[in-house]
N, C-alpha and C positions, 0 to 999 in steps of 0.2 A: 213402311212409313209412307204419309201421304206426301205428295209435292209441297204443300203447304208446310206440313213441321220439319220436312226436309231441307226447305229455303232459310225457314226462320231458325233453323239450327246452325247451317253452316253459310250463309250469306255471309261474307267480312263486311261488308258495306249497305245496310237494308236503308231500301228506301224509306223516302220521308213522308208520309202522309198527310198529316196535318203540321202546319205550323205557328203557331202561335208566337207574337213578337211583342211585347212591350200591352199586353191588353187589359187595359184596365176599365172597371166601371164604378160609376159614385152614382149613390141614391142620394140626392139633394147635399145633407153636409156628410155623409159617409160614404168611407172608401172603402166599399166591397172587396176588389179586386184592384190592386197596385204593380203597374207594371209588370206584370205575370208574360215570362219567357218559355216556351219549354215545346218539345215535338216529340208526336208520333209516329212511331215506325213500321211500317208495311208490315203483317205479320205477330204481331206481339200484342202481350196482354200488357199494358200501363197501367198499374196502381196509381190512385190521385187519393192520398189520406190526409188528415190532421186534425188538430182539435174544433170541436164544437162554434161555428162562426170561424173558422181560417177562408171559408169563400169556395170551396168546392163546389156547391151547389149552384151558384153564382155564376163560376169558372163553366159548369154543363152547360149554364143556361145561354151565356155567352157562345159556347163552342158548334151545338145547336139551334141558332140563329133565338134562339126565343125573349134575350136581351140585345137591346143593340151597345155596341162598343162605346165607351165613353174618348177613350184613345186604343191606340194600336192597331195590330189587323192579325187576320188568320186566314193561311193557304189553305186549302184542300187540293191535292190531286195537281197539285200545281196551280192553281188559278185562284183569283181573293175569294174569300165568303164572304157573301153578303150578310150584314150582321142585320137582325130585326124579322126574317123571314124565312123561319125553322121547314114550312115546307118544299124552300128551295135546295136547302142543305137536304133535307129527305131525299129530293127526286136526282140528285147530286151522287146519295149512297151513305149518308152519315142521317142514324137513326139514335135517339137513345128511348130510352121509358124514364121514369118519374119513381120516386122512394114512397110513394101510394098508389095501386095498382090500378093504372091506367088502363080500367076495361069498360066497355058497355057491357053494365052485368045484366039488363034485361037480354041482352041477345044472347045467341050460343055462339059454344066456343068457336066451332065452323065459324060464325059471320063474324069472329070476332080478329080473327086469322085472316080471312077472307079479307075486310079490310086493310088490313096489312100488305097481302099480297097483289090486289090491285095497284097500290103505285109502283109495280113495276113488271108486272104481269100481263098480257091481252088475253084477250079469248076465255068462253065458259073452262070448255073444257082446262087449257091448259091451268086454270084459276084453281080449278075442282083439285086438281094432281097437287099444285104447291101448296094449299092446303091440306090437303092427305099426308103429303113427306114433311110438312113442317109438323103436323100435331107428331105425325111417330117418328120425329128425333126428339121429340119434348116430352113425350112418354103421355101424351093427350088422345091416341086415335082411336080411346076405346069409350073417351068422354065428348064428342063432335056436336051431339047433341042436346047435353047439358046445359041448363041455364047458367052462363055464370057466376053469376051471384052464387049459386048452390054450392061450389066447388069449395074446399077446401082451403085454408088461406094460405096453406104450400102451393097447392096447383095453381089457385089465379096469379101469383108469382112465377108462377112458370108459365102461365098465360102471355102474362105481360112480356115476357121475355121473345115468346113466339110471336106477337105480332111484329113484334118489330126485327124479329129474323126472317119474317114470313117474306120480305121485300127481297132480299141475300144482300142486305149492306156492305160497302165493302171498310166500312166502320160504327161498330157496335158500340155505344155508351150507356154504359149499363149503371142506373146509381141505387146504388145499395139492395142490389138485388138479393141478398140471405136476409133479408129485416122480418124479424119474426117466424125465422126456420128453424127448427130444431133439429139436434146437429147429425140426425138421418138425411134429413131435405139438404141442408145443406154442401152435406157431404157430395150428394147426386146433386146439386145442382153447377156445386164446381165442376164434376166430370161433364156437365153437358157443355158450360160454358167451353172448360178444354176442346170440347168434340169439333164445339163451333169455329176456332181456331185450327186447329189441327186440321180435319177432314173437309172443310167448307174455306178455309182462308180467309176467312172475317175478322180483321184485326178489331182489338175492342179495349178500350177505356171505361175503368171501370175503380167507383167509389164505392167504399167499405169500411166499417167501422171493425171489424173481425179481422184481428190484426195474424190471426192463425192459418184465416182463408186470403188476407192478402200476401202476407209472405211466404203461400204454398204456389199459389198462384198467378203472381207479377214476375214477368222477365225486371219490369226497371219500375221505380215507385219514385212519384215527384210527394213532397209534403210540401203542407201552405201550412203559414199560419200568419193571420192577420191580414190574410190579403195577399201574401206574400209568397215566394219559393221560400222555402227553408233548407231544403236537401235536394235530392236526387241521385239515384242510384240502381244499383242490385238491392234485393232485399236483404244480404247480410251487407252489402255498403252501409245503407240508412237503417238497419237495429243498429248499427256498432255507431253512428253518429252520433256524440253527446248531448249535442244541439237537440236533433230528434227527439231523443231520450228525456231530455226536459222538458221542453213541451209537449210532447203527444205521451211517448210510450211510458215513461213511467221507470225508476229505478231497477223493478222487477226484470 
């Protein structure tokens, strides 16, 4: 077992990564996001679910500098983020992707990784190498040279995935990374995810609508809905909550 799922298996006490306190945001007369509480833990995979408009998206964009706060605040690593300026949270180590595959698909995958690996990479060569080991743990090193665009709309989802592991964040937010997988890709994409965790230590957050890959896959799952916490838990804590079960999941 690697030091990573070793910590995050038997740590009593895992650190706190992110923390988010009281963070809300309103677009003119609507409240996106209300008072939203909730932290992430050194090591673990966090489900962030709920129904259609609960503000998850919102919540990324927020957490990612790419909205700024309307009230509240979020630590990283101990110290504030600055909310409005996603590529200080980048160079910081907090990376996500986007639920439409944020590629330059004129380029190849190489420059597409490439860029990725530059904010936190110097040197040709050493550039050359974490592009090399990020496509072959994304199961990419035999496509380098490919047009993006060309790729399959499983791979450039795994694309997306690699640039922003190509950095070695030391938090990955990943949203809705199986959209439009069918459930071979999907199946392998959860293992890479795990890989990424486990073997690399990249704690990662991460929104899904595939309520069968987030409760295989979440150590602890926050729900929203309307803006809001509604639960938080294990994933049998939040199935077995009524509340949950009403709004999101469904009597089934």
């Amino acid at each position: 077992m690697s030091d990573a799922a070793y910590l995050h298996k038997s740590s009593p006490q895992p650190e706190i990564l992110l923390e988010a306190r009281g963070i809300t945001r309103r677009f003119g007369g609507l409240l996106a996001v209300s008072d939203l509480s909730f932290e992430v833990r050194k090591g673990e995979i966090l489900g962030l679910i709920g129904p259609n408009g609960a503000g998850k998206s919102t919540t990324f964009n927020l957490l990612s500098g790419f909205y700024r706060l309307t009230a509240g605040s979020i630590t990283f690593l101990g110290e504030p983020l600055e909310s409005g300026h996603p590529w200080k949270a980048a160079r910081r180590g907090l990376v996500r992707t986007f639920q439409h595959d944020s590629l330059l698909k004129d380029m190849t995958v190489y420059d597409n990784i490439l860029i990725g690996a530059c904010q936190s990479v110097r040197g040709t060569a050493e550039r050359d190498a974490r592009v090399r080991e990020t496509a072959a743990i994304m199961r990419l090193d035999g496509l380098l040279y490919e047009t993006a665009r060309n790729l399959p709309h499983g791979l450039q989802r795994m694309l997306s995935i690699a640039i922003a592991f190509a950095g070695r964040p030391k938090l990955l937010c990943l949203d809705e990374p199986l959209t439009g997988l069918n459930q071979t890709e999907a199946t392998e994409a959860l293992a890479l995810i795990r890989r990424l965790r486990d073997e690399f230590g990249i704690t990662i957050l991460f929104v899904e609508h595939n309520m069968k890959a987030v409760m295989s896959l979440c150590d602890r799952i926050v729900v929203l809905n309307h803006g809001r916490m509604l639960a938080t838990g294990t994933p049998e804590e939040v199935s077995r909550n009524q509340d949950v079960i009403d709004a999101y999941l469904g009597g089934a």
